[in-house]
N, C-alpha and C positions, 0 to 999 in steps of 0.2 A: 504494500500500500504506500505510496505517496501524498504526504499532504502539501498542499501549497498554496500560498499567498497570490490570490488571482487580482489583477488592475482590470482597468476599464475593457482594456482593449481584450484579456482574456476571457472576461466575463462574458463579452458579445461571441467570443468562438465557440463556451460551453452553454450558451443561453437554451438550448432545446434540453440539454440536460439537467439545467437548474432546472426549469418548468416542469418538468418530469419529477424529480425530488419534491418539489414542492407540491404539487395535485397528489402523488403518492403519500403524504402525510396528509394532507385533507380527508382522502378518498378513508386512510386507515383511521380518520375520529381525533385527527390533534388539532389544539386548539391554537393556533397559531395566527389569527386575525384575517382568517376567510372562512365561509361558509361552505359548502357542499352549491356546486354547477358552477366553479371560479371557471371563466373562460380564461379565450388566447387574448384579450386584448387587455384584462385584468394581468394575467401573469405578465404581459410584455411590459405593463406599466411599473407593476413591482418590481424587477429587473430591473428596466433601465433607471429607475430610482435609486436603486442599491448602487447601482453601475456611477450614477453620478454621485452618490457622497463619496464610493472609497476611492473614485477620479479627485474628489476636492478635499481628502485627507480627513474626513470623518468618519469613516468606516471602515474595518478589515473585513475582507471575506473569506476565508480560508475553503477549501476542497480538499477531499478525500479521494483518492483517485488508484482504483485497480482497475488492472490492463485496457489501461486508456479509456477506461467508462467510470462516468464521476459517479460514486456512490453515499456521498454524503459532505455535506457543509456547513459550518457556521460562523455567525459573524459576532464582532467586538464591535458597537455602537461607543464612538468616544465621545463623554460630555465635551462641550464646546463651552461652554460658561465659567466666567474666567476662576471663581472659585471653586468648580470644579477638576479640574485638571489631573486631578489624582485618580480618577473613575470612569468605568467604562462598562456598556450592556451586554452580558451576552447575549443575545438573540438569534431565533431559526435556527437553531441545532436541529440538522435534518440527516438521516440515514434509510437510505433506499428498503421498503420491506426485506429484499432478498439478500442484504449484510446488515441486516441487525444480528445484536449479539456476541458480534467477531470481533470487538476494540476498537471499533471507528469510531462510536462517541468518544469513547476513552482517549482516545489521536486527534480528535479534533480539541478537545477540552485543554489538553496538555500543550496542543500548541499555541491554542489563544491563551492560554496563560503566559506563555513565553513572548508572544507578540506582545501582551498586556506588561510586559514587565521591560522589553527591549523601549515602550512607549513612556515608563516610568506612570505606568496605572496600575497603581497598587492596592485599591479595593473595584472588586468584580463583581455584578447582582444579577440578576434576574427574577424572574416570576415564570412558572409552570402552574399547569393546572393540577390545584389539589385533590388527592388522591391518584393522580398520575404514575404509571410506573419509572416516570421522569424524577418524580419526587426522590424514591431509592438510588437514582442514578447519582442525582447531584447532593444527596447525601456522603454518599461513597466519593465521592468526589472531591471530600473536604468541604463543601458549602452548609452553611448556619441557616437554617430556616430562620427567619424575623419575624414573622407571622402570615398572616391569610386574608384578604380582602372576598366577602360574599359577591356571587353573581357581577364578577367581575368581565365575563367575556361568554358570548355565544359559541357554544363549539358548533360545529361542520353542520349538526345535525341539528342546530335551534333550540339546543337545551341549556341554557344558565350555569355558568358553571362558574366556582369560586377560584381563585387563583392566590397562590402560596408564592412567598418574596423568599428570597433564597441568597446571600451573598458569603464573601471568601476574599480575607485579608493576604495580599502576598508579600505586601511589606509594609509599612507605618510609616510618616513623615515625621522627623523630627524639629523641623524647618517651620519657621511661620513667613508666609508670603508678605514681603512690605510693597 
C-alpha cells in the first residue's frame, strides 16, 4: 500500500476514484454530510472544492493506494484563524468496502498525524457518528472522546443521528503568541 499527499493537479487524475470512495461510504450508511441519490454533479462539486483548499494550502488530502486503485483517503482541514494555528480537522476518513479491515484507516491516521505534526498542528478533532464502529477505531487510535452532541447530522438514510467529538494531543505549546 502507498499513501500519499495528493495536490490539485493529482486530485483531478484520481477524481472518478475519489467519487467512487465517496458514494461507497454513503451507499454503506456513513454519515458523512450527504444523503442517499448524491449524484455526478454533487460529487464533482465536493471534489473540486477539496481540490481548491488543498491548491490554497488549507487542506491535506492524503490517499491510500494499492496497485494503482485508490482505496481509501483522508483529509487534515487546517484552522485558518489566526489563534488557531495549532489545530487541524480530520475529516472523510474513507476506505473502499472491499479493504476494510486490512490497516488502511490505521495508514491513513498515522500519516495525517505526521502531516499534522511536519505543519506544527498539534491538537487533532473530529466528530463521528455515535455508536459508530468509527467510534472503536478512533478510540484505538489514541483519540479522547469530549463528549456527544444529539441529532447532530442526517445519515444517508434520513434518520437523526447524534454525533460524538473525539480529539488527540500530539504535542503542547509552550509558547504564548504576542
Amino acid at each position: 500500500m502507498i499513501i500519499r499527499r495528493l495536490d490539485a493537479r493529482a486530485i483531478a487524475e484520481v477524481r472518478p476514484q475519489l467519487g467512487t470512495l465517496l458514494l461507497d461510504a454513503v451507499a454503506d450508511g456513513h454519515s458523512l454530510g450527504f444523503v442517499n441519490g448524491l449524484d455526478q454533479d454533487q460529487l464533482d462539486a465536493y471534489w473540486n472544492s477539496v481540490a481548491l483548499e488543498v491548491d490554497a494550502g488549507r487542506r491535506v488530502l492524503l490517499s491510500a493506494e494499492r496497485d494503482r486503485a485508490l482505496i481509501g483517503c483522508a483529509q487534515l482541514d487546517l484552522c485558518q484563524k489566526p489563534n488557531g494555528a495549532n489545530r487541524a480537522e480530520v475529516q472523510k476518513l474513507l476506505v473502499h468496502c472491499t479493504a476494510r479491515r486490512r490497516g488502511v484507516a490505521t495508514a491513513l491516521m498515522q500519516a495525517l498525524e505526521i502531516e499534522a505534526l511536519a505543519l506544527r498542528r498539534g491538537l487533532l478533532f473530529l466528530d463521528t457518528e455515535v455508536g459508530s464502529g468509527a467510534e472503536q477505531f478512533y478510540r484505538h487510535s489514541g483519540y479522547t472522546r469530549a463528549g456527544e452532541l444529539p441529532e447532530y447530522a442526517c445519515a444517508p438514510n434520513g434518520v437523526w443521528r447524534g454525533t460524538a467529538i473525539y480529539y488527540k494531543t500530539l504535542f503542547t505549546r509552550t509558547r504564548t503568541i504576542s
